[in-house]
C-alpha positions in Angstrom: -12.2 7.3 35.4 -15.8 8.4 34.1 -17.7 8.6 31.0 -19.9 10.9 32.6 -19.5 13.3 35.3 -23.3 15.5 36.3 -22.9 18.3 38.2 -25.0 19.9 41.0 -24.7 23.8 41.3 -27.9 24.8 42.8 -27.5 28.0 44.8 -27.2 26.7 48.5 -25.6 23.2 47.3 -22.7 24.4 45.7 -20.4 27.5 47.2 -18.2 27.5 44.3 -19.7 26.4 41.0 -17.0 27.7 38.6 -14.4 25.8 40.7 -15.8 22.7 40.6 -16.7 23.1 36.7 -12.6 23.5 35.8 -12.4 20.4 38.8 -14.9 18.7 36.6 -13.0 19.5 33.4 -10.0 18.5 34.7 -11.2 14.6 35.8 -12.7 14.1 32.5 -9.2 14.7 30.8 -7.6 13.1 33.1 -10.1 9.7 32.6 -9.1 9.9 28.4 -6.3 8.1 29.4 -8.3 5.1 30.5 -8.2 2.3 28.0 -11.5 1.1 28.3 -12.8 4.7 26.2 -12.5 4.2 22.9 -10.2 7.0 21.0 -13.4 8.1 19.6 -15.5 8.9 22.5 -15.8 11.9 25.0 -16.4 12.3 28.4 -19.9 14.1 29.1 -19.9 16.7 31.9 -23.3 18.4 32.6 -23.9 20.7 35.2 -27.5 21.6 36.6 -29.1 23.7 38.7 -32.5 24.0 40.6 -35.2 26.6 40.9 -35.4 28.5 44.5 -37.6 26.4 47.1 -41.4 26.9 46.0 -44.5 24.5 47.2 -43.6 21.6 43.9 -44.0 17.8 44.3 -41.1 17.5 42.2 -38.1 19.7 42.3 -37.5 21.9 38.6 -33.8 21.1 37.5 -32.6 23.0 34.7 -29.7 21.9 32.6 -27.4 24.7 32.3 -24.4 23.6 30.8 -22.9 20.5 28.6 -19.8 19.9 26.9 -17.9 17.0 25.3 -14.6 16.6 26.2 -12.2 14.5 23.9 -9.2 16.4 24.7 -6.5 15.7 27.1 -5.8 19.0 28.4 -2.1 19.9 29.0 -1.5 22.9 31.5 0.5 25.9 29.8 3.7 27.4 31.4 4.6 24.8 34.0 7.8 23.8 31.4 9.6 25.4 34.5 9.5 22.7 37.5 9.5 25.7 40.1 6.3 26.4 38.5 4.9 23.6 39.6 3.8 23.5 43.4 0.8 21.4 45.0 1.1 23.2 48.9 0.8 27.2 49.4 1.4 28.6 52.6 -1.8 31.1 53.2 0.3 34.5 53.5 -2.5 35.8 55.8 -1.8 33.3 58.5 0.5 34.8 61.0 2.1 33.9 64.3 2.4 30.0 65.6 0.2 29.2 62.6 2.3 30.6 60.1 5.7 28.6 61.4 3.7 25.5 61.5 2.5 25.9 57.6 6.4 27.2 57.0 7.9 24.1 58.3 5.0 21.5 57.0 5.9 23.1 53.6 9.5 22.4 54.3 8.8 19.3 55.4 7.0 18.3 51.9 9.8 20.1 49.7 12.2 18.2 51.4 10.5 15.2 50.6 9.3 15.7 47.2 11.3 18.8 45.5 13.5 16.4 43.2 10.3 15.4 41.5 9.3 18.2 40.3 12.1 18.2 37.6 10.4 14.9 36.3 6.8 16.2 36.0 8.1 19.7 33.9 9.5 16.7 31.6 6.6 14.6 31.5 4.1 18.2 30.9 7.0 18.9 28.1 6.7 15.7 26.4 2.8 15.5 26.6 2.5 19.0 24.7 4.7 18.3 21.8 4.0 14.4 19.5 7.3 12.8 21.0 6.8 9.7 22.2 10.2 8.1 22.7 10.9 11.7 24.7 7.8 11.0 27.0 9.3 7.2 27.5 12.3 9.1 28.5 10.9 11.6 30.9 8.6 8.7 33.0 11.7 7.1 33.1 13.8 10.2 35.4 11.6 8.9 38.1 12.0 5.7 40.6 8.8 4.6 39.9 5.7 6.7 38.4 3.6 6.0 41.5 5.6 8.1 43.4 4.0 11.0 41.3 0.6 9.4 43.6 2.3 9.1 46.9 2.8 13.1 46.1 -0.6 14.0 46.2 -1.8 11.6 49.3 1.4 13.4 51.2 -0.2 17.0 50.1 -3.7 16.3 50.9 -2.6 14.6 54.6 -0.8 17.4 55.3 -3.1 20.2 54.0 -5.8 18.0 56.3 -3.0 18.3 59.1 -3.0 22.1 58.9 -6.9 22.6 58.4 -8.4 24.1 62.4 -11.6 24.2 62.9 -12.2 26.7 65.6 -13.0 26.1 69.4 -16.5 27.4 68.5 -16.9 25.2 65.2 -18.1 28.2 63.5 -15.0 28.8 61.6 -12.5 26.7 60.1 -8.6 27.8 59.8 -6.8 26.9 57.1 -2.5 27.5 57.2 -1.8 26.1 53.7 -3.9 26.0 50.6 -4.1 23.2 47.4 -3.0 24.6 43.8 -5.3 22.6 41.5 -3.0 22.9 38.5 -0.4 21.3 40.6 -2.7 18.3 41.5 -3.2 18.0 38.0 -0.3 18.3 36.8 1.1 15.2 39.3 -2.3 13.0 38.3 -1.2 13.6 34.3 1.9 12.5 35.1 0.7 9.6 36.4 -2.1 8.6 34.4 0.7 9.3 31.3 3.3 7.8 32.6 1.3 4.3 33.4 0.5 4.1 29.7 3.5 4.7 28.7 5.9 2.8 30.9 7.7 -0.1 28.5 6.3 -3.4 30.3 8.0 -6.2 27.9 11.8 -4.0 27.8 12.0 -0.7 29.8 15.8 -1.0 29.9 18.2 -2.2 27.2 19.8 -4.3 30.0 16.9 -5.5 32.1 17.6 -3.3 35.0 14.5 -1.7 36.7 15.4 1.7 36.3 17.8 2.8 33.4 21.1 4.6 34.0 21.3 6.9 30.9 19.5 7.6 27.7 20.5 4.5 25.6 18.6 2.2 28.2 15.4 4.1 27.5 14.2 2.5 24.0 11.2 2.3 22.2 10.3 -0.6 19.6 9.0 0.6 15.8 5.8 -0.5 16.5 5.2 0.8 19.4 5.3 4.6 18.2 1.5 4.4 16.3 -0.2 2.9 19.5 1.0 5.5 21.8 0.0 8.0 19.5 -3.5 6.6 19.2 -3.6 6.1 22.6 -2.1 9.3 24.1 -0.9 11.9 21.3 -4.4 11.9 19.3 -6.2 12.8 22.6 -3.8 15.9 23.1 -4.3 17.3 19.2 -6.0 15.5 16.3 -2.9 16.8 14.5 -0.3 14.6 16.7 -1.6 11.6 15.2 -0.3 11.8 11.8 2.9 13.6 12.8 4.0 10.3 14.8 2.9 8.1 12.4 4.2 9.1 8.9 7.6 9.9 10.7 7.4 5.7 11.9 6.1 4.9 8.1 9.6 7.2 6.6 12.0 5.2 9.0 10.1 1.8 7.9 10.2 2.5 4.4 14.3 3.4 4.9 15.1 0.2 6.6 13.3 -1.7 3.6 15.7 0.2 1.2 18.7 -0.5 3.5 17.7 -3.7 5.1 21.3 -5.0 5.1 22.4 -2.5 7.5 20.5 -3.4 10.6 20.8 -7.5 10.6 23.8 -7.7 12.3 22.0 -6.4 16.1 24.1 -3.5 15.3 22.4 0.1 15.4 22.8 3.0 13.7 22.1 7.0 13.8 19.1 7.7 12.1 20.9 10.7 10.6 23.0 7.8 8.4 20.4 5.9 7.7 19.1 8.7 5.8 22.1 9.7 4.4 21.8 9.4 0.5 25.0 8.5 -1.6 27.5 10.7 -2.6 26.4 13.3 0.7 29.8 13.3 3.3 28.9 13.1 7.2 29.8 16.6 7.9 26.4 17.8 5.8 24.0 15.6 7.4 20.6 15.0 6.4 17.8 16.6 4.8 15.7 17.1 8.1 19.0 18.1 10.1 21.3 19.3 7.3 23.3 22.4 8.9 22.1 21.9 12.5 24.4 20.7 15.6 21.5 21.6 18.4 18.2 20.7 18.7 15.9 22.5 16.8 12.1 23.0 17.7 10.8 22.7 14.6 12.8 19.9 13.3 11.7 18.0 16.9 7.8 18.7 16.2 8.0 17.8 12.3 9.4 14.8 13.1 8.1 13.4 16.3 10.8 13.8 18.9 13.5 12.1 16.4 15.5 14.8 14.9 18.0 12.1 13.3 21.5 13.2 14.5 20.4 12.8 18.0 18.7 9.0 17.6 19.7 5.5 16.8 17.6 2.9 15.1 19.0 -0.6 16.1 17.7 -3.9 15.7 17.4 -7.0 18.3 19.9 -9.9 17.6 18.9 -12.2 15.6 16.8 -10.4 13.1 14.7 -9.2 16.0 12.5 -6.1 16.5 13.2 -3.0 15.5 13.3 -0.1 18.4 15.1 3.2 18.5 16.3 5.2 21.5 18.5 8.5 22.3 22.0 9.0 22.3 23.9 10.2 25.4 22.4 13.5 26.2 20.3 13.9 23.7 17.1 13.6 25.5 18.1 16.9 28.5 19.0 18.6 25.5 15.7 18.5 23.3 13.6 19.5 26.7 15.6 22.7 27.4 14.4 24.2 24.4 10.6 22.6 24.8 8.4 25.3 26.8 
């Protein structure tokens, strides 16, 4: 991660400035995520660039662009995990060297196609203030380093199918790198390290969870993550998370009785004011049976007839989590 990032691109230095500028762009979203900058500060890029040779003691650098970046950027229309690829085969490379970039391709898919499906999730959950869905999604994977081991596969094997020529003038390459692809794999990782559960991941204990219900996320947990995470993606997530948290608080103080026995409880009930029967449901998903965008962005990811609020034994914590399906069903209809 970097606070700073200063880039060189003099004529001569640098064969492809505007590439390295969205590179640089892309690092500097990618380092928000690091705990040690405060929500409140940016990552500085500046690029420079240097007069042509001329008889100077000193060389003239001119600063020719700055920016502050405080935003975590989230790529746009990779909700679909074939979207997402890291290797291209170069369509211009024919012959033997065409086979061998066909079957290193193959090769990686074989190896790392089933993890596509959890990065779309993880892009899905980023763009939308649902942090108990973002939970979720890290959670479709063994472990979130494997998102890592992805792109130190890709770059070993793009390395594998770089030639330089007999004559060393010219340098072959069979497959290419898709940026957005590496950066989509290094979000998921950098998200899915921040939020990974490390006191209770699983209702049960068990490293990885085997459905929805083992996936929870405590009360207190939601205004962190979205201070930590959800502010950095839109000033306006922020808020969204938080006075949905302060609603469900406020609800268990009027109903406290309800949730002492280590029982849980949909949150669509728990809302559920006197005299209304189950069939109408509550104000925020009165008349609804599917998951409905606008209802899942009002209210942070917890459109009530598809969450439970339960507390710990004992009087414990208070955490909520997803029932059955719930969670595959609010993605499909994230893009």
């Amino acid at each position: 991660s970097f606070g700073k990032i200063y880039l060189d691109l003099s004529q001569g230095v640098n064969y492809m400035p505007s590439l390295l500028l969205q590179a640089a762009k892309m690092l500097a979203s990618l380092s928000l995520f690091d705990p040690s900058i405060d929500t409140k500060d940016v990552v500085e890029i500046k690029a420079f660039n240097s007069e042509p040779a001329r008889k100077l003691s000193e060389i003239a650098l001119h600063e020719i662009y700055w920016e502050n970046v405080g935003t975590i950027q989230v790529p746009l229309g990779l909700g679909d995990s074939r979207e997402i690829n890291v290797l291209d085969r170069r369509n211009e490379i024919k012959g033997d060297d065409g086979k061998k970039a066909v079957d290193s391709l193959r090769e990686f898919n074989e190896n790392f196609d089933k993890i596509k499906g959890s990065v779309s999730k993880v892009l899905k959950s980023l763009r939308y203030p649902v942090p108990l869905l973002l939970r979720y999604s890290c959670s479709t994977i063994e472990d979130y380093r494997e998102f890592f081991n992805v792109l130190d596969y890709a770059f070993s094997l793009w390395k594998k199918n770089t030639v330089i020529n007999s004559d060393g003038k010219r340098i072959e390459r069979r497959l290419e790198l898709n940026y957005w692809g590496l950066y989509s794999y290094s979000l998921s990782y950098k998200a899915c390290s921040q939020i990974i559960d490390s006191e209770r991941q699983n209702a049960d204990g068990s490293t990885k969870p085997q459905n929805s219900n083992d996936v929870i996320m405590y009360l207190d947990e939601f205004n962190e993550i979205a201070r930590k995470i959800y502010r950095r993606v839109s000033r306006a997530f922020e808020p969204i998370i938080k006075n949905e948290v302060s609603n469900i608080d406020k609800k268990i103080e009027e109903k406290g009785e309800v949730l002492n026995k280590g029982e849980c409880q949909k949150l669509d009930e728990l809302f559920r004011k006197e005299g209304d029967s189950e069939e109408r449901g509550s104000g925020a998903s009165k008349g609804t049976r599917e998951p409905d965008i606008r209802i899942v962005i009002a209210h942070a990811g917890l459109q009530r007839e598809y969450v439970e609020v339960c507390r710990e034994k004992g009087g414990g914590r208070i955490y909520l989590r997803y029932i059955a399906d719930s969670p595959e069903r609010i993605l499909k209809i994230l893009e």
